[in-house]
PDB file of N, CA, C and O in Angstrom:
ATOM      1  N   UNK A   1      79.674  55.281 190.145  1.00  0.00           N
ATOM      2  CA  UNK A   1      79.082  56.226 191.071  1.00  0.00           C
ATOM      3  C   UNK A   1      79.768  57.578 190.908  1.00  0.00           C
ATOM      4  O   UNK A   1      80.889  57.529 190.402  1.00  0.00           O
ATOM      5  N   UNK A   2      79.337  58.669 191.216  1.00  0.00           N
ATOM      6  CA  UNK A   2      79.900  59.692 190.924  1.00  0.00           C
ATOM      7  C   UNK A   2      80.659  60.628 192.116  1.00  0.00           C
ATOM      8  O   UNK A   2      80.095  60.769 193.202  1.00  0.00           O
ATOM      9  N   UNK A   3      81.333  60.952 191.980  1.00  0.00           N
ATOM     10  CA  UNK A   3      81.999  61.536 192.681  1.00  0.00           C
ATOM     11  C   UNK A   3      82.214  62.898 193.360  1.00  0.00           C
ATOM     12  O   UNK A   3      82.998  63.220 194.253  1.00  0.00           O
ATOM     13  N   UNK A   4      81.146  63.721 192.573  1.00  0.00           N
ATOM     14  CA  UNK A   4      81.377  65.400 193.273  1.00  0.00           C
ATOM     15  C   UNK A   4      80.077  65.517 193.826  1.00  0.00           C
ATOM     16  O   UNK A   4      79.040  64.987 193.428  1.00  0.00           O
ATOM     17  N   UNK A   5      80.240  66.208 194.706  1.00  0.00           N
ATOM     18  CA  UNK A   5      78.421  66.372 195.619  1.00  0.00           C
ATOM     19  C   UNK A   5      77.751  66.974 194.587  1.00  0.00           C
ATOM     20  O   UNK A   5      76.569  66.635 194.529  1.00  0.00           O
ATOM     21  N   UNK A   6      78.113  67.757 193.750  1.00  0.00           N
ATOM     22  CA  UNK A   6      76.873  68.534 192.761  1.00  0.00           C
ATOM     23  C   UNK A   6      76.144  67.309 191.569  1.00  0.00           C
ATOM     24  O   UNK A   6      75.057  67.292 190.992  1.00  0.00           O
ATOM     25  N   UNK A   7      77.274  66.405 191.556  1.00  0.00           N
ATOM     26  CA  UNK A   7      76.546  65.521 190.710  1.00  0.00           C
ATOM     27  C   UNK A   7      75.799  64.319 191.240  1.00  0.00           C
ATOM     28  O   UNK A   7      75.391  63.506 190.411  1.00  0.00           O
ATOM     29  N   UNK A   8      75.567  64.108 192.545  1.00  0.00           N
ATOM     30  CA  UNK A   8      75.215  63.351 193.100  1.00  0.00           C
ATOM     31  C   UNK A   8      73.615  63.721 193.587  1.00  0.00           C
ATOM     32  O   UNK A   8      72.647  62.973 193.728  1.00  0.00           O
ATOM     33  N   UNK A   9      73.771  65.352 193.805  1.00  0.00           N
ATOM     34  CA  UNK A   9      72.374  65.743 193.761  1.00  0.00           C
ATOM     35  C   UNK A   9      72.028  66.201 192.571  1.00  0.00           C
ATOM     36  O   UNK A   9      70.905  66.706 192.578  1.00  0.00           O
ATOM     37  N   UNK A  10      72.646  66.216 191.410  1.00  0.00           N
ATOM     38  CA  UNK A  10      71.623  65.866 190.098  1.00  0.00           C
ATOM     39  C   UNK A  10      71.309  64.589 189.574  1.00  0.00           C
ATOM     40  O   UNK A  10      70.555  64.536 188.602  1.00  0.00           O
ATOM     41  N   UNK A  11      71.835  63.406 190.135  1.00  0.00           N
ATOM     42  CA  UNK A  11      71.781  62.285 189.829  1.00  0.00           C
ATOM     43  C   UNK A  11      69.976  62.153 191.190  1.00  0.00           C
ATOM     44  O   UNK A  11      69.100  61.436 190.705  1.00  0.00           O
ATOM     45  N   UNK A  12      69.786  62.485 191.939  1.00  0.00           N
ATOM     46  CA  UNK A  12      68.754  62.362 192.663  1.00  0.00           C
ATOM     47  C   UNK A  12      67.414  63.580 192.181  1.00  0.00           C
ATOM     48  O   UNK A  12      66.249  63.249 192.401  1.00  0.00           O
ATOM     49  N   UNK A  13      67.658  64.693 191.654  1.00  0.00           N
ATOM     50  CA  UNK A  13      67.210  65.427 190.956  1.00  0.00           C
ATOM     51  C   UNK A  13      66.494  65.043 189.563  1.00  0.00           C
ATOM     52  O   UNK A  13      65.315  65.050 189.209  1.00  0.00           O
ATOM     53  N   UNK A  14      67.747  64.693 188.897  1.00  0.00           N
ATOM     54  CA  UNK A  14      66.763  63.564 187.732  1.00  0.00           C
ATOM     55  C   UNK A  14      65.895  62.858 188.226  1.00  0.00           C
ATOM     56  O   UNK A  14      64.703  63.143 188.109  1.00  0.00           O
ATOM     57  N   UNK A  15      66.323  61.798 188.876  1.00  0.00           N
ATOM     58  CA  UNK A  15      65.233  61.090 189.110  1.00  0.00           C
ATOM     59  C   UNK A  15      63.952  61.225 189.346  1.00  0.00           C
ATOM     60  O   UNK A  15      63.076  60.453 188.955  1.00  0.00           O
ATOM     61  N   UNK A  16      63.762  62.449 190.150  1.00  0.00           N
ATOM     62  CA  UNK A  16      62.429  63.329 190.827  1.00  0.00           C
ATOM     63  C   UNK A  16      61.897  63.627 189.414  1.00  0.00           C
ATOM     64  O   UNK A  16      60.951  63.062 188.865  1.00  0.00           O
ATOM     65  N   UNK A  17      62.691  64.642 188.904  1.00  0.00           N
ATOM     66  CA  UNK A  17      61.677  64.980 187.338  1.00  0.00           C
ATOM     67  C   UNK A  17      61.486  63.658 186.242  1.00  0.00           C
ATOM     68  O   UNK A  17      61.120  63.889 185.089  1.00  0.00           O
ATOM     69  N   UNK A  18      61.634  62.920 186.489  1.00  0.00           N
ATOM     70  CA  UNK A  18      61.885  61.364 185.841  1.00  0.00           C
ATOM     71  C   UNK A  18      60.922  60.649 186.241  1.00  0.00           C
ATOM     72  O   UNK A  18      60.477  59.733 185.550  1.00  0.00           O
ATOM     73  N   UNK A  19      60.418  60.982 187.506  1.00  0.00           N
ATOM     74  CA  UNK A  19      59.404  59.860 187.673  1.00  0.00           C
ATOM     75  C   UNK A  19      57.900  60.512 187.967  1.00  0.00           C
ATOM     76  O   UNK A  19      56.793  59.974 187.949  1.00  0.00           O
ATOM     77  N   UNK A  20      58.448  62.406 188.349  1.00  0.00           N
ATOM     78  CA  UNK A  20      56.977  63.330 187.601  1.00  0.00           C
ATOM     79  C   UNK A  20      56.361  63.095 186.401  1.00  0.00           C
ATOM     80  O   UNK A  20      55.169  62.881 186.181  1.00  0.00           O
ATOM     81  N   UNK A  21      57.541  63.170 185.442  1.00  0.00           N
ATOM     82  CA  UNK A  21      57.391  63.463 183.910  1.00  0.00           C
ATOM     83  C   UNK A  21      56.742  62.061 183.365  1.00  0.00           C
ATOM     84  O   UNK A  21      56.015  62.042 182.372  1.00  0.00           O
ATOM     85  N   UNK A  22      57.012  61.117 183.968  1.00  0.00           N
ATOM     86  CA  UNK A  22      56.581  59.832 183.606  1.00  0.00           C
ATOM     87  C   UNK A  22      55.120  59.667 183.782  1.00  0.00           C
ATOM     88  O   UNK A  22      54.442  59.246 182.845  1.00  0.00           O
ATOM     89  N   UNK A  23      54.446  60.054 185.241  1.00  0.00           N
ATOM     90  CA  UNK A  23      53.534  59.788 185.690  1.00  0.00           C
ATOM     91  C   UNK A  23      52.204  61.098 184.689  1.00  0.00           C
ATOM     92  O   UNK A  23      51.038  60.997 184.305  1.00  0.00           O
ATOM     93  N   UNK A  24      52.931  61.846 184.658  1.00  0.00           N
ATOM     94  CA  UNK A  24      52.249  63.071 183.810  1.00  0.00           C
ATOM     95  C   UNK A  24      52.050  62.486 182.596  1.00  0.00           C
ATOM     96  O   UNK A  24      50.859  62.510 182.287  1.00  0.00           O
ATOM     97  N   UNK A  25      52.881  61.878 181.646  1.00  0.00           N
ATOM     98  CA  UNK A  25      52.945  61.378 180.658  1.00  0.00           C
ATOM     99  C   UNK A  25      51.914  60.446 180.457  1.00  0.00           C
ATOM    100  O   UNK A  25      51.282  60.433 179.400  1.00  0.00           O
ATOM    101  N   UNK A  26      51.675  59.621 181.426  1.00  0.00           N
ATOM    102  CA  UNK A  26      51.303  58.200 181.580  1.00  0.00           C
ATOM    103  C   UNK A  26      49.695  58.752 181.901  1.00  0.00           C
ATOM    104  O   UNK A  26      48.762  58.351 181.205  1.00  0.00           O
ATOM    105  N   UNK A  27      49.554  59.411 182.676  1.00  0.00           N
ATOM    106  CA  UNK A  27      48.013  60.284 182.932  1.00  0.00           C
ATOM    107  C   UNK A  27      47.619  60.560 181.564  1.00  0.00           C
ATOM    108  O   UNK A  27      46.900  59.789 180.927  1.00  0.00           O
ATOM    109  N   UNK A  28      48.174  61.875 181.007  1.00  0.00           N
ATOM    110  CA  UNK A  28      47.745  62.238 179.639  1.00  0.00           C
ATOM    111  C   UNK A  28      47.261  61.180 178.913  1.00  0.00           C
ATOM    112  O   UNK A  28      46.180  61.294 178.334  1.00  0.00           O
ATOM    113  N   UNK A  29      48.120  59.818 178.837  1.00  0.00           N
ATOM    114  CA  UNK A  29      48.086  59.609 177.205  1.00  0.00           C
ATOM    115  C   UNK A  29      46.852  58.281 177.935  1.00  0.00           C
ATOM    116  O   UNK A  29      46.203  57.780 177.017  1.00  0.00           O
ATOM    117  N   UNK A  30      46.531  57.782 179.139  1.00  0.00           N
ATOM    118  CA  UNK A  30      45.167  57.360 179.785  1.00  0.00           C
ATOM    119  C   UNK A  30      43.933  58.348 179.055  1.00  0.00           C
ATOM    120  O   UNK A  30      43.121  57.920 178.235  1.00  0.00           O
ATOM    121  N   UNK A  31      43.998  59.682 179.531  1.00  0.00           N
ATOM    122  CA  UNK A  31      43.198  60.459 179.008  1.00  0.00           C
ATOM    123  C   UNK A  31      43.106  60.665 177.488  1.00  0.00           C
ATOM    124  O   UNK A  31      42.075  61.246 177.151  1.00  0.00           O
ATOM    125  N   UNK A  32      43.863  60.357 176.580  1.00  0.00           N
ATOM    126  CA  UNK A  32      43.605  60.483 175.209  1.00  0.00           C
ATOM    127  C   UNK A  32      42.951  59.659 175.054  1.00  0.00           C
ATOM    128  O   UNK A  32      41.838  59.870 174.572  1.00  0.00           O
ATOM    129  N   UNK A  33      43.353  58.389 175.389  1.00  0.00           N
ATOM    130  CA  UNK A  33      42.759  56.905 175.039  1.00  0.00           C
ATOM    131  C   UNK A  33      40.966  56.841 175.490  1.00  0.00           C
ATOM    132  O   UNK A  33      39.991  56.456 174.844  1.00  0.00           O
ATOM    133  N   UNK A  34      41.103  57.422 176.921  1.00  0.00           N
ATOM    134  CA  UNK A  34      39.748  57.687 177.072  1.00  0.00           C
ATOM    135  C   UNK A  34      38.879  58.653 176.388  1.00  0.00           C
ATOM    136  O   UNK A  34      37.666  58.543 176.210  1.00  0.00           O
ATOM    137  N   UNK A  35      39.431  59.341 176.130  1.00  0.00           N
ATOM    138  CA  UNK A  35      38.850  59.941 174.793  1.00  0.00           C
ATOM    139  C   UNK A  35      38.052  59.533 173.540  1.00  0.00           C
ATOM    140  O   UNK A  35      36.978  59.797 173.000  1.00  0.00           O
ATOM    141  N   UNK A  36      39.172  58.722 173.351  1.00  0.00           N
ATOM    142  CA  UNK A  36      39.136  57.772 171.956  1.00  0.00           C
ATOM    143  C   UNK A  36      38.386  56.416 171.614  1.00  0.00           C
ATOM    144  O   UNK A  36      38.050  55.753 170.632  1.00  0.00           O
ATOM    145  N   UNK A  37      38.326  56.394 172.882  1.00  0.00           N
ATOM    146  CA  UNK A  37      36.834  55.257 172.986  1.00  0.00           C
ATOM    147  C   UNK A  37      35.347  56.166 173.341  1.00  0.00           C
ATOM    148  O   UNK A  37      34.402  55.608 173.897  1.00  0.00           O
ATOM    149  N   UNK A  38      35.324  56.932 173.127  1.00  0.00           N
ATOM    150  CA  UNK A  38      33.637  57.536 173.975  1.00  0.00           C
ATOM    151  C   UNK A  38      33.009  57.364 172.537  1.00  0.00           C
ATOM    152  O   UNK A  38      33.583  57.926 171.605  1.00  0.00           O
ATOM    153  N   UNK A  39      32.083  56.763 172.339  1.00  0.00           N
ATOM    154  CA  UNK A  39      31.108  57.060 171.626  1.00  0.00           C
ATOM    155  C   UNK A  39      30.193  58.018 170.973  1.00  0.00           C
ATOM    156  O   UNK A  39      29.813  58.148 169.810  1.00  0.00           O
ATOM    157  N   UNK A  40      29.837  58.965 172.622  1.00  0.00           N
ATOM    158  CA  UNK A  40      29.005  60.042 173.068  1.00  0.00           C
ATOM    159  C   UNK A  40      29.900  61.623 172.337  1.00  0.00           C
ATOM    160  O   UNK A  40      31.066  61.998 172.460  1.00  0.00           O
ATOM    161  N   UNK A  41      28.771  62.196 171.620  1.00  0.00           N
ATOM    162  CA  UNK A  41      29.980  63.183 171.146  1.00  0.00           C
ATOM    163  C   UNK A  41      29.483  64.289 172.168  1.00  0.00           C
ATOM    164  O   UNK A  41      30.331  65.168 172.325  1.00  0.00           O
ATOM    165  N   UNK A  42      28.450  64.446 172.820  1.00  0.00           N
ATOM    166  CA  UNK A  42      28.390  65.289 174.185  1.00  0.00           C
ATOM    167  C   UNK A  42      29.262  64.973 175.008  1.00  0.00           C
ATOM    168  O   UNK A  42      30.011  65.920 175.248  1.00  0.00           O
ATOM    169  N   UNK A  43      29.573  63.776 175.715  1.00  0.00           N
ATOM    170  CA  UNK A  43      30.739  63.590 176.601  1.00  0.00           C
ATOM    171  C   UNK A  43      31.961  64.141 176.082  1.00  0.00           C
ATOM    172  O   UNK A  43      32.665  64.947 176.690  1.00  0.00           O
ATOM    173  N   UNK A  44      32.186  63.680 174.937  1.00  0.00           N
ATOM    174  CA  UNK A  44      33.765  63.458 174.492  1.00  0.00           C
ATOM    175  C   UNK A  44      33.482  64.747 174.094  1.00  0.00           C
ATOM    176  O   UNK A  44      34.661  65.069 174.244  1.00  0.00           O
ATOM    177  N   UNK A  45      32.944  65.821 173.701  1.00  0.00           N
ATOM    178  CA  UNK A  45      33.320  67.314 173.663  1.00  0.00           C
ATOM    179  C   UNK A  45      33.728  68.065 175.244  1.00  0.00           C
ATOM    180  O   UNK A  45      34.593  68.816 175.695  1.00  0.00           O
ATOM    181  N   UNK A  46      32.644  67.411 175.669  1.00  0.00           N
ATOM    182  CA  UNK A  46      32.800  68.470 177.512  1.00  0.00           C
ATOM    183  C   UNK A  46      34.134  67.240 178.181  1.00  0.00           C
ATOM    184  O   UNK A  46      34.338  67.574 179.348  1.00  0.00           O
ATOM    185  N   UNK A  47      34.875  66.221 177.872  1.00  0.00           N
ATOM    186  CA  UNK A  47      36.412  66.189 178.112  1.00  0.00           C
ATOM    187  C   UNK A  47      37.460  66.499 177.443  1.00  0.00           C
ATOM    188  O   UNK A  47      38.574  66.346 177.944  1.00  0.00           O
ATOM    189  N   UNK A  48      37.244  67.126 175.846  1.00  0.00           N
ATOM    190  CA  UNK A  48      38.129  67.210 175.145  1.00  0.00           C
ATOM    191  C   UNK A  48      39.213  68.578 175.390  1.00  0.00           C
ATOM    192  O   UNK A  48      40.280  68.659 174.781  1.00  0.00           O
ATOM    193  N   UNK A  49      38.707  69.687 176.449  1.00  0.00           N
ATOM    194  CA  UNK A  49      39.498  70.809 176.503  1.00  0.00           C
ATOM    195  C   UNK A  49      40.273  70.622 178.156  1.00  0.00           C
ATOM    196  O   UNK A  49      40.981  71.390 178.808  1.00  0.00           O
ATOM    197  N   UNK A  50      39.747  69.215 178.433  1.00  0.00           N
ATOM    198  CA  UNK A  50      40.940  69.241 179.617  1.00  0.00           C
ATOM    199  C   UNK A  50      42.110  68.061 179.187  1.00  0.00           C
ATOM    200  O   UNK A  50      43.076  67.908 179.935  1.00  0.00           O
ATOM    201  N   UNK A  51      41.976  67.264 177.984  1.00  0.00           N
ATOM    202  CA  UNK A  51      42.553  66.558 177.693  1.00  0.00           C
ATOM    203  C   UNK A  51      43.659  67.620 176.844  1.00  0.00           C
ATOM    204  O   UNK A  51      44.863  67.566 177.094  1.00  0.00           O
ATOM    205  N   UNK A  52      43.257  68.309 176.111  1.00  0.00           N
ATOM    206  CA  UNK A  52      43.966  69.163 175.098  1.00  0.00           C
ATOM    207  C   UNK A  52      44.986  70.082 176.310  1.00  0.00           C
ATOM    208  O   UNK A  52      46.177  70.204 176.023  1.00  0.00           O
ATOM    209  N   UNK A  53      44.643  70.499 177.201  1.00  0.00           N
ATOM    210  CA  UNK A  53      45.274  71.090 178.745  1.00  0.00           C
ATOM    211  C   UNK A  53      46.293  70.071 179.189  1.00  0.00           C
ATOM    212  O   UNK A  53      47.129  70.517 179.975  1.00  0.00           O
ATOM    213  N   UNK A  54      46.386  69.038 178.920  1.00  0.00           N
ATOM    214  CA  UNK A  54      46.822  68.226 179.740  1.00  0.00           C
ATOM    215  C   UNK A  54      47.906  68.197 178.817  1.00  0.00           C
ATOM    216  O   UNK A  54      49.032  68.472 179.232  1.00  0.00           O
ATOM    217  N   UNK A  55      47.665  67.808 177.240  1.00  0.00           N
ATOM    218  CA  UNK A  55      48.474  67.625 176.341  1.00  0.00           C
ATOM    219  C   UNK A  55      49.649  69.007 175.926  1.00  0.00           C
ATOM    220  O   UNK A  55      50.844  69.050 175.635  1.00  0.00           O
ATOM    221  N   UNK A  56      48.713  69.875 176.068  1.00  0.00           N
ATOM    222  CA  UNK A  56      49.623  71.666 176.175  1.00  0.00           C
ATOM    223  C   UNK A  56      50.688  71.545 177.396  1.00  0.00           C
ATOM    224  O   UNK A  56      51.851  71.938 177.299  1.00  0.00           O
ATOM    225  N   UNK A  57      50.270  71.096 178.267  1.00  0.00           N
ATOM    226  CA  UNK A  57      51.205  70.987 179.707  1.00  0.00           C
ATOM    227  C   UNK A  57      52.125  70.211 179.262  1.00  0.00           C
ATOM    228  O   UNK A  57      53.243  70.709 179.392  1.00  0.00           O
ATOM    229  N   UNK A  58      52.107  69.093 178.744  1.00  0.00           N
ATOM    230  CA  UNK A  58      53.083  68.097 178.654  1.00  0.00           C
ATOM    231  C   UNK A  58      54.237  68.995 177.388  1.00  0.00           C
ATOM    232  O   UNK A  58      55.460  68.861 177.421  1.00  0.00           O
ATOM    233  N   UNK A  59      53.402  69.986 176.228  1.00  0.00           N
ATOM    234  CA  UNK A  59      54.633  70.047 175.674  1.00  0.00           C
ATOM    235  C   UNK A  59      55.227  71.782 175.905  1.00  0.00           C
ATOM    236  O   UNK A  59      56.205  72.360 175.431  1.00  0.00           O
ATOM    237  N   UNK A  60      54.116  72.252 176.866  1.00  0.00           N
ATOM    238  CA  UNK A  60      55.469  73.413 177.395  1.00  0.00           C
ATOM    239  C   UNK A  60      56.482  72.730 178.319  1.00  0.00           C
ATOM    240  O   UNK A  60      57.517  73.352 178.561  1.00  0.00           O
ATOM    241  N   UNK A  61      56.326  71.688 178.788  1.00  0.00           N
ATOM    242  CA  UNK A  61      57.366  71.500 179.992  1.00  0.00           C
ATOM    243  C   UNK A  61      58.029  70.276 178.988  1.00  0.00           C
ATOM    244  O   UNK A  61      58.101  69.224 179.622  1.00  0.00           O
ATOM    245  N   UNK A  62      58.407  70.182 177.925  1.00  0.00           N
ATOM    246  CA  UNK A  62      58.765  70.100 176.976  1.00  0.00           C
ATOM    247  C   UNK A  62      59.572  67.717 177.754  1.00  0.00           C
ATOM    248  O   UNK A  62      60.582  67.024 177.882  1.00  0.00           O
ATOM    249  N   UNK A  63      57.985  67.721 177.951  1.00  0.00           N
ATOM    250  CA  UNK A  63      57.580  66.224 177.958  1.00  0.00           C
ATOM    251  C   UNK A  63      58.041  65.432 176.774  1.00  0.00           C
ATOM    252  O   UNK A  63      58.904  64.598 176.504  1.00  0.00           O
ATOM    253  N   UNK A  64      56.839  66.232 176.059  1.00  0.00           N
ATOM    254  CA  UNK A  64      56.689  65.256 174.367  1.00  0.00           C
ATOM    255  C   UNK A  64      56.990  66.841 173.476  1.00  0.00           C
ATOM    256  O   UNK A  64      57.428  67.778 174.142  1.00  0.00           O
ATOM    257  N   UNK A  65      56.816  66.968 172.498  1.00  0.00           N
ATOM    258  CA  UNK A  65      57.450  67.337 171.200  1.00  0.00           C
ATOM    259  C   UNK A  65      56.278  68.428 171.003  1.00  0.00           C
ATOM    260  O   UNK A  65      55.218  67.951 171.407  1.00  0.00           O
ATOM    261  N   UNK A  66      56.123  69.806 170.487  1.00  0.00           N
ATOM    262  CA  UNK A  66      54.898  70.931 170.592  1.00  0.00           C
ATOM    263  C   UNK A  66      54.370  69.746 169.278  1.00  0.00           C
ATOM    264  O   UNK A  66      53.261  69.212 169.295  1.00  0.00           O
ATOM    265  N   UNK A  67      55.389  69.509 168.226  1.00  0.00           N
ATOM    266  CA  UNK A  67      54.252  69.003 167.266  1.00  0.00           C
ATOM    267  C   UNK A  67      53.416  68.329 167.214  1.00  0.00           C
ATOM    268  O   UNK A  67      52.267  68.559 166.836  1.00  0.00           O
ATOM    269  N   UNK A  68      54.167  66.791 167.826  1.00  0.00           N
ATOM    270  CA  UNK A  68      53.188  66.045 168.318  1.00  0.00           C
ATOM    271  C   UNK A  68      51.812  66.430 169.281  1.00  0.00           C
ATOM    272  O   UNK A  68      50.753  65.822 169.125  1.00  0.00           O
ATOM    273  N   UNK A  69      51.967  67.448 170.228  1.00  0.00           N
ATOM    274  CA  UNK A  69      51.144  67.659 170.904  1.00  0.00           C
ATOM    275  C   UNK A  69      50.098  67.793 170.022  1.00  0.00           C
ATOM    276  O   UNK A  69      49.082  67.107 170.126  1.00  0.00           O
ATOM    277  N   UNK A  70      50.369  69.179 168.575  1.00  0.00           N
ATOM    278  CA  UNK A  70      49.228  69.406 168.205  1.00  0.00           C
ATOM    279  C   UNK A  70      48.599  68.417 167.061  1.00  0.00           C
ATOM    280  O   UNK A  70      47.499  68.505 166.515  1.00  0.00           O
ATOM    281  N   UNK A  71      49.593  67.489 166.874  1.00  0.00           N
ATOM    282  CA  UNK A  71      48.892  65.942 166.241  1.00  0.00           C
ATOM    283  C   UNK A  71      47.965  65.218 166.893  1.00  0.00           C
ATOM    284  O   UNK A  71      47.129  64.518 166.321  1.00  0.00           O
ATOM    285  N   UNK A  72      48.085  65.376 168.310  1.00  0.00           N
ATOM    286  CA  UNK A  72      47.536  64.573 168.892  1.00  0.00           C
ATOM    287  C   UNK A  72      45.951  65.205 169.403  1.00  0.00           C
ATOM    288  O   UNK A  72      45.030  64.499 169.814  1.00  0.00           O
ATOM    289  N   UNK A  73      45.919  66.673 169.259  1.00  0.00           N
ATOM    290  CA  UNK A  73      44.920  67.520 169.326  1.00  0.00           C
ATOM    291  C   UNK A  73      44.323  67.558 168.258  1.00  0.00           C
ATOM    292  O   UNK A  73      43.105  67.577 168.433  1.00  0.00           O
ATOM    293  N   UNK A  74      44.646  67.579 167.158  1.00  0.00           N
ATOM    294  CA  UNK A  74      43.548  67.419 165.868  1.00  0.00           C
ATOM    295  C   UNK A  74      43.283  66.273 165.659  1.00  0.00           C
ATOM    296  O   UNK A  74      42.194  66.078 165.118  1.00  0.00           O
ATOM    297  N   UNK A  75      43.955  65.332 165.917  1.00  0.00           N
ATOM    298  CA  UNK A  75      43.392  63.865 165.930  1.00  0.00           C
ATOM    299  C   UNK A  75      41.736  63.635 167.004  1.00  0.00           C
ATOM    300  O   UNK A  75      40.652  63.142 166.695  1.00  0.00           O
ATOM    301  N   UNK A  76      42.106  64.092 167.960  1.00  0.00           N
ATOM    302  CA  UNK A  76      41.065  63.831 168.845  1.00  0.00           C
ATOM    303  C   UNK A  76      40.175  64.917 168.233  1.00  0.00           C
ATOM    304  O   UNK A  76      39.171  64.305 167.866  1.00  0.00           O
ATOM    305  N   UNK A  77      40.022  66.239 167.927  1.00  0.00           N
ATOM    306  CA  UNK A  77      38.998  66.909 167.193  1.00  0.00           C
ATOM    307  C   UNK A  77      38.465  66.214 166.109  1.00  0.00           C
ATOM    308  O   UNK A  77      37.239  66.104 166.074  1.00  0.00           O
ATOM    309  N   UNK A  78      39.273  65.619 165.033  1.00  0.00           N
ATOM    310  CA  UNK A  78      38.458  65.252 164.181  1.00  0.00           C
ATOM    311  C   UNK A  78      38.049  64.029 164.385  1.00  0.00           C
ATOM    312  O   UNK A  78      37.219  63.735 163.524  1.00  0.00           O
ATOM    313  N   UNK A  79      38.289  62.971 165.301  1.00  0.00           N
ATOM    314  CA  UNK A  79      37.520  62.116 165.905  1.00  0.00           C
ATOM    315  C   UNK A  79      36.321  62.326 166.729  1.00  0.00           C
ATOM    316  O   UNK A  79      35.578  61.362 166.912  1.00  0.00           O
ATOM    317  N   UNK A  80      35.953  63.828 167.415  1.00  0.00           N
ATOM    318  CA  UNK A  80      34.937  64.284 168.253  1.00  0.00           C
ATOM    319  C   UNK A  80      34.083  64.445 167.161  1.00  0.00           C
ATOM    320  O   UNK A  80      32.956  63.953 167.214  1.00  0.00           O
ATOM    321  N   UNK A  81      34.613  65.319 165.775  1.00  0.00           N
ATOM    322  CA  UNK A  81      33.545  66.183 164.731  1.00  0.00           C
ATOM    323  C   UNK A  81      33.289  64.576 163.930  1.00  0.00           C
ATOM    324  O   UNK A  81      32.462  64.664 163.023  1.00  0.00           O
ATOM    325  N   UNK A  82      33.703  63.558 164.075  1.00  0.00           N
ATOM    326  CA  UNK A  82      33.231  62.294 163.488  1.00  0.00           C
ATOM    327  C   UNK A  82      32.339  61.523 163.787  1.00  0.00           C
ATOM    328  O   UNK A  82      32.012  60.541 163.120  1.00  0.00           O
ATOM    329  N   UNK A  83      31.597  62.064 165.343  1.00  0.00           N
ATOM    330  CA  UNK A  83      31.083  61.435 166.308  1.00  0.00           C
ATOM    331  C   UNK A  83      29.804  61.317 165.815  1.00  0.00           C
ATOM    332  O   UNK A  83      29.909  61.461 164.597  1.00  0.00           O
ATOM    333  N   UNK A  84      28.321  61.080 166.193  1.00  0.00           N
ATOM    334  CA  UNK A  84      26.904  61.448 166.166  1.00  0.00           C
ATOM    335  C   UNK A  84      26.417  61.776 166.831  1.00  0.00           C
ATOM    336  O   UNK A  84      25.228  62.038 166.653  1.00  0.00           O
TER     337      UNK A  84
END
């Protein structure tokens, strides 16, 4: 256990951004997946720029990795431009 009050409220501090960052995380990558099953390339175009939003959010607040982000954005484009 820790011992100085400043570390005791970063030890409760983490946690808060720990279980945001998780739930944000865990949303997004729901929304990729839903993505990645649509069939419809009308649907899956009119969700693909809030999914790509979602994925930008995650790597300015430096969630996941900028690269990955934009792996994970051309993946889903060229799965939309694959569509019929």
């Amino acid at each position: 256990m820790a011992n100085h009050k400043s570390s005791i409220k970063r030890i409760r501090s983490n946690e808060a951004k720990r279980t945001s960052n998780k739930y944000q995380h865990k949303t997004a990558r729901n929304a990729v997946r839903k993505l990645r099953n649509l069939e419809n390339k009308k649907e899956a175009t009119a969700l693909l720029p809030v999914v790509s939003g979602m994925i930008d959010k995650l790597a300015k607040r430096n969630i996941i990795h900028p690269n990955k982000a934009a792996n994970l954005k051309s993946g889903l484009q060229l799965h939309i431009n694959g569509l019929k």
